[in-house]
N, C-alpha and C positions, 0 to 999 in steps of 0.2 A: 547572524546578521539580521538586524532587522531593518523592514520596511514598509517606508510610507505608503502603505495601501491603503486602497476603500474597503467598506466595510461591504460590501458585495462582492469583489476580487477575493478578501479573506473567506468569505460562505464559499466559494466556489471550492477555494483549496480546501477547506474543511470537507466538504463533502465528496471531493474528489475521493480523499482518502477515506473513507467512510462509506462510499460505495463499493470500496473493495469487501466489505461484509456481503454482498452479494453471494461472495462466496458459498453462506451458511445457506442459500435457496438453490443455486442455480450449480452446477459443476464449472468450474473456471469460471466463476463468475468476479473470482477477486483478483482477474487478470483483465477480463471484459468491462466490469463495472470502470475503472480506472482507464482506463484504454479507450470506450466510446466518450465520457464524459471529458477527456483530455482533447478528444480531435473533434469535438460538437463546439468545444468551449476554448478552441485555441486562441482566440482575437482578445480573453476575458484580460489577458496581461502578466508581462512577464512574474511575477509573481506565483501565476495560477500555474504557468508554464512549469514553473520550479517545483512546485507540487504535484504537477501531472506526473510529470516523469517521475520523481520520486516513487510517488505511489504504483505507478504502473511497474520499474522497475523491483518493486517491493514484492507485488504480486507474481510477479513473472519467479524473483529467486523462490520465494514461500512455494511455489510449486514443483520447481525442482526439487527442495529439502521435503518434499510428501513423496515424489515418485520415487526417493533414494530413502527413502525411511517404508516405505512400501516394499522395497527390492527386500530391507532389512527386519524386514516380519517374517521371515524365513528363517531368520536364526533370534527371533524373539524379541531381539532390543527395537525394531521397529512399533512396536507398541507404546511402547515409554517415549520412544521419540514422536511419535503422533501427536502424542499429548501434550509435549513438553512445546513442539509445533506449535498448535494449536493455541494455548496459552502464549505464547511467544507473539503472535501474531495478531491476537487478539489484543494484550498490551498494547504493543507497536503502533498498532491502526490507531486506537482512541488517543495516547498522547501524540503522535502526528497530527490527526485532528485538532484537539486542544491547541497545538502549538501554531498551527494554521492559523485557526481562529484569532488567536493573540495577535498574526500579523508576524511571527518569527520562523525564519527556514528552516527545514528538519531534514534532518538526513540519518533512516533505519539503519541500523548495524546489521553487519551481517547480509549486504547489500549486491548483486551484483549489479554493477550501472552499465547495461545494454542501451538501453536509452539516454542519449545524451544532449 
């Protein structure tokens, strides 16, 4: 679905989701980066709302699928899934981005929606 937004409401969703890289500095940062930038920036417009959450919920599953691929480095295949993670998420974030940017809703696979 797309929508009529401004071109400042779009930067917002873009980078909502794009602060979930956080991740790569901070621990949970790609739960935190999306999560403060969503409740600093609630008034920015439904739009941005639909990305907040997105992104926030995106972070929130990505880190469950590490602490169950973490549990699963005990019997080896948690390594591959690390990585496979990792890459996955990495994808993910930048075309959500992208698709922000454009002004079009996105919604990650592989999603759980906590945040509604």
């Amino acid at each position: 679905m797309n929508h009529l937004v401004g071109k400042e409401e779009r930067m917002w969703a873009m980078i909502v989701h794009l602060s979930a890289l956080l991740g790569l500095l901070i621990p949970f940062g790609n739960v935190l980066g999306p999560l403060l930038l969503w409740l600093f920036k609630q008034d920015e417009g439904v739009f941005f709302q639909e990305h907040g959450k997105e992104a926030l919920n995106f972070g929130i599953s990505v880190t469950i699928y590490a602490v169950i691929s973490s549990v699963l480095v005990l019997v080896l295949i948690g390594v591959i899934l690390w990585v496979a993670l990792f890459l996955f998420w990495i994808v993910f974030v930048v075309i959500a981005a992208v698709r922000a940017n454009e002004g079009k809703t996105y919604r990650y696979p592989l999603t759980f929606r906590f945040v509604k």
